[in-house]
TILUM-227027 format. One record per residue (C-alpha): residue in one letter; x, y, z. Coordinates in Angstrom, 2 decimals. Layout:
BEGIN
<vexvex r="a" c1="X" c2="Y" c3="Z"/>
...
# end
This chain:
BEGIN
<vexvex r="x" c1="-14.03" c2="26.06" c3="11.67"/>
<vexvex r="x" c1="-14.15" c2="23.09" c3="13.93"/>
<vexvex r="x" c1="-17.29" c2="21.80" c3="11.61"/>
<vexvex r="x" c1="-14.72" c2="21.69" c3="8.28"/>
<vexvex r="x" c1="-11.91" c2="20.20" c3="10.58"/>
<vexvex r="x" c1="-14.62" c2="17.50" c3="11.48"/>
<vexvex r="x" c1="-15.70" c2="16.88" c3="8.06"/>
<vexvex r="x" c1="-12.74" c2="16.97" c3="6.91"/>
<vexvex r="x" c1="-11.58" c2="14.52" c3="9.05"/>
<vexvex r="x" c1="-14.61" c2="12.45" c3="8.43"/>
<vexvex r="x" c1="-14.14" c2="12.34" c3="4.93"/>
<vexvex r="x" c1="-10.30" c2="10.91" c3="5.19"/>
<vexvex r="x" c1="-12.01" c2="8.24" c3="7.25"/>
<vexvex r="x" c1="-14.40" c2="7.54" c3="4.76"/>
<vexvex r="x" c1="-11.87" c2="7.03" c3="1.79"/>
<vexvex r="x" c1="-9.42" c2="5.01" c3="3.91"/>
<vexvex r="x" c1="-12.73" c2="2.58" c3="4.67"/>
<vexvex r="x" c1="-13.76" c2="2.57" c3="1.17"/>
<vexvex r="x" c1="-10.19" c2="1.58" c3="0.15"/>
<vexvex r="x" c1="-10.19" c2="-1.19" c3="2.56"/>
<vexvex r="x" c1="-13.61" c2="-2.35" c3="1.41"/>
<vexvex r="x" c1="-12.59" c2="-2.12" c3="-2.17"/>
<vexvex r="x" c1="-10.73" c2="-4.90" c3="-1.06"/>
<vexvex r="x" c1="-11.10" c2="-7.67" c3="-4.54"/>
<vexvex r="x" c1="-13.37" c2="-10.65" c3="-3.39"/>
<vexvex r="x" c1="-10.10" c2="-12.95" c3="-3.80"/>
<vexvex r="x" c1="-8.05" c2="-10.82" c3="-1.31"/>
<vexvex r="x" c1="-6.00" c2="-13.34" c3="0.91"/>
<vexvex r="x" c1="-4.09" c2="-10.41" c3="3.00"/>
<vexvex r="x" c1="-5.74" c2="-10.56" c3="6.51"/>
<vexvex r="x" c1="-7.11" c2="-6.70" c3="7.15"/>
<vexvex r="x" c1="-4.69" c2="-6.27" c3="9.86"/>
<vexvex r="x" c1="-1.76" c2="-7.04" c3="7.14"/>
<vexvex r="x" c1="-3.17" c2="-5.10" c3="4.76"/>
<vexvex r="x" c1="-3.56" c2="-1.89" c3="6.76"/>
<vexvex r="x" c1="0.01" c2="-2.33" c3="8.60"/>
<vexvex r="x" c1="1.63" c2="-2.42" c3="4.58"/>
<vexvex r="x" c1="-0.40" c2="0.17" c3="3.05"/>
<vexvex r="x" c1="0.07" c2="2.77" c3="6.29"/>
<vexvex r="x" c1="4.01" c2="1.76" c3="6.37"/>
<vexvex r="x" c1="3.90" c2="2.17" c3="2.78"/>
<vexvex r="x" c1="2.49" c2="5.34" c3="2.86"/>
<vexvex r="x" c1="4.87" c2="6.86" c3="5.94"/>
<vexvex r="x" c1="7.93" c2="5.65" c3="3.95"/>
<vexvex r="x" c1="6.88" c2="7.45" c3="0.22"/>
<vexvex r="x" c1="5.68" c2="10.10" c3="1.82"/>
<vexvex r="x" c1="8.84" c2="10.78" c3="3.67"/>
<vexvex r="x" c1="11.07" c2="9.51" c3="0.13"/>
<vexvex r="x" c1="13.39" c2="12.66" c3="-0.92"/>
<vexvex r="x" c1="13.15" c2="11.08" c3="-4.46"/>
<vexvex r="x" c1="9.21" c2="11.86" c3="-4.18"/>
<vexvex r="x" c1="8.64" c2="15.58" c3="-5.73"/>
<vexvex r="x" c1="6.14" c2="17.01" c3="-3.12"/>
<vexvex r="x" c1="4.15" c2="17.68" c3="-5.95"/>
<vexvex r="x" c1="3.56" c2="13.76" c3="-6.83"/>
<vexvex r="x" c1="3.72" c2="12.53" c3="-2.71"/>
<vexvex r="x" c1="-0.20" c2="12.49" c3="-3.27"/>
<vexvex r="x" c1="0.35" c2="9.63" c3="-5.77"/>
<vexvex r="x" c1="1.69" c2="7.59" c3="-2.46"/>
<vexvex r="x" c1="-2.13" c2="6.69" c3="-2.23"/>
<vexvex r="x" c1="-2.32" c2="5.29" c3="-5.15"/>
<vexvex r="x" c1="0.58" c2="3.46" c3="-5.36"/>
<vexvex r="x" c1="0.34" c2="1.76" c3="-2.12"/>
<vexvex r="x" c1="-2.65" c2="0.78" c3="-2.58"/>
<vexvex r="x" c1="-1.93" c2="-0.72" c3="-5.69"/>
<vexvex r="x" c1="0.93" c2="-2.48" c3="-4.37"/>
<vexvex r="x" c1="-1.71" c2="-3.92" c3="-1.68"/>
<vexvex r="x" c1="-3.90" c2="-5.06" c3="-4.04"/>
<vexvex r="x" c1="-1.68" c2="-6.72" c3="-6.47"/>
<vexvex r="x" c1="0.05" c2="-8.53" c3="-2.98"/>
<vexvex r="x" c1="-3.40" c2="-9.35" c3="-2.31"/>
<vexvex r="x" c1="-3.47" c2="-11.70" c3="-5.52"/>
<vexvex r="x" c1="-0.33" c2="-13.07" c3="-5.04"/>
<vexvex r="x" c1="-0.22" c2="-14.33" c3="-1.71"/>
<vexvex r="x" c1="-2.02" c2="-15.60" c3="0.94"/>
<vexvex r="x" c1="-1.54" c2="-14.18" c3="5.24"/>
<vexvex r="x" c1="0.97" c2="-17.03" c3="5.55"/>
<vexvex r="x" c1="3.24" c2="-16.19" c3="2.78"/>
<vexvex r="x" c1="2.91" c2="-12.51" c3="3.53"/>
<vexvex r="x" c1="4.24" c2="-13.46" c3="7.20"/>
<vexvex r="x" c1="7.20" c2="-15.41" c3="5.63"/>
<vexvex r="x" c1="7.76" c2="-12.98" c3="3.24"/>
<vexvex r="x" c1="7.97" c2="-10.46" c3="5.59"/>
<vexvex r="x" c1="10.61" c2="-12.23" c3="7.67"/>
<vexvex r="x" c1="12.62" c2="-13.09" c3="5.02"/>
<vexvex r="x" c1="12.82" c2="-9.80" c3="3.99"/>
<vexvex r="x" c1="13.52" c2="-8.19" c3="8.09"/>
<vexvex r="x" c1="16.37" c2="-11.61" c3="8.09"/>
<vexvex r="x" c1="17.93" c2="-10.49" c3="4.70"/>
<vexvex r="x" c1="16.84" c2="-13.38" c3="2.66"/>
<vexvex r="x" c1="16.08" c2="-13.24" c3="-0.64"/>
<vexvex r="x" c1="13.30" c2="-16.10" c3="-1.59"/>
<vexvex r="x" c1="11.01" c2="-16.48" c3="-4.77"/>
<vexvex r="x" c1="8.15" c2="-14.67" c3="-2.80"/>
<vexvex r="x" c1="10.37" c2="-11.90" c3="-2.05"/>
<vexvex r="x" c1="11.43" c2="-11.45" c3="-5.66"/>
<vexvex r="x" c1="7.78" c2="-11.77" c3="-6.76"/>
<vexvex r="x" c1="6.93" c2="-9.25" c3="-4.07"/>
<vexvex r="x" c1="9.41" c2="-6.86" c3="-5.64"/>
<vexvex r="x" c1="7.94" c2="-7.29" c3="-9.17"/>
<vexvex r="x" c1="5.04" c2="-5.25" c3="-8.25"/>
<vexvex r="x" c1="6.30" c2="-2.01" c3="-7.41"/>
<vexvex r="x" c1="7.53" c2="-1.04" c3="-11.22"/>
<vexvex r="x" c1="4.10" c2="-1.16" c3="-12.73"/>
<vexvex r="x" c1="2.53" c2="0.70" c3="-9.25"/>
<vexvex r="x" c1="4.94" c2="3.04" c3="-9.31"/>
<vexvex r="x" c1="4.22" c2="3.58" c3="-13.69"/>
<vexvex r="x" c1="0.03" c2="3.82" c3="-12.14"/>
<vexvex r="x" c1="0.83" c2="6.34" c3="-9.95"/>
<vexvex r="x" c1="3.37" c2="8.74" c3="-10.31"/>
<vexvex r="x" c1="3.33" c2="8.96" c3="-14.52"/>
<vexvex r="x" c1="2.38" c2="11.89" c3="-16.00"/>
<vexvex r="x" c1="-1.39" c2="11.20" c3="-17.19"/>
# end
């Protein structure tokens, strides 16, 4: 029992690392920022009442998607504006950009295949 709840564990370790390593070559997100979004991201759809349990295991995909996209987008800088923009209430071109990805992420992951 305490083997499969070790292995088990291990393995959830192992896909978060091999998400964070699949990382594209261009990525401009520090790791730190990039962790911090997809873990908040992941808190906040798995918790979303408009989020069938049935799909909430699509919140992996999606957030990392919406990672990865950011990840093309914008550099740690612009993330760190963006993201005090958006805590301030100010809506800027990176914000709006920002909010462009979601739709398609959102089509990737929770669309019936």
């Amino acid at each position: 029992r305490w083997e499969r709840f070790m292995r088990y564990r291990l393995a959830i370790f192992a896909a978060l690392i091999s998400v964070l390593a699949a990382t594209p070559a261009t990525a401009q997100l520090s790791t730190k920022q990039r962790t911090d979004f997809i873990n908040d991201c992941l808190s906040t759809c798995r918790k979303n009442p408009r989020v069938p349990e049935a799909q909430r295991p699509g919140c992996d995909t999606y957030c990392v998607c919406v990672a990865n996209e950011a990840d093309k987008l914008f550099n740690e800088a612009q993330y760190n504006q963006i993201s005090s923009d958006f805590a301030a209430g100010r809506q800027t071109a990176d914000i709006k950009r920002f909010q462009e990805l979601p739709p398609a992420c959102n089509r990737k992951a929770f669309s019936p295949r």
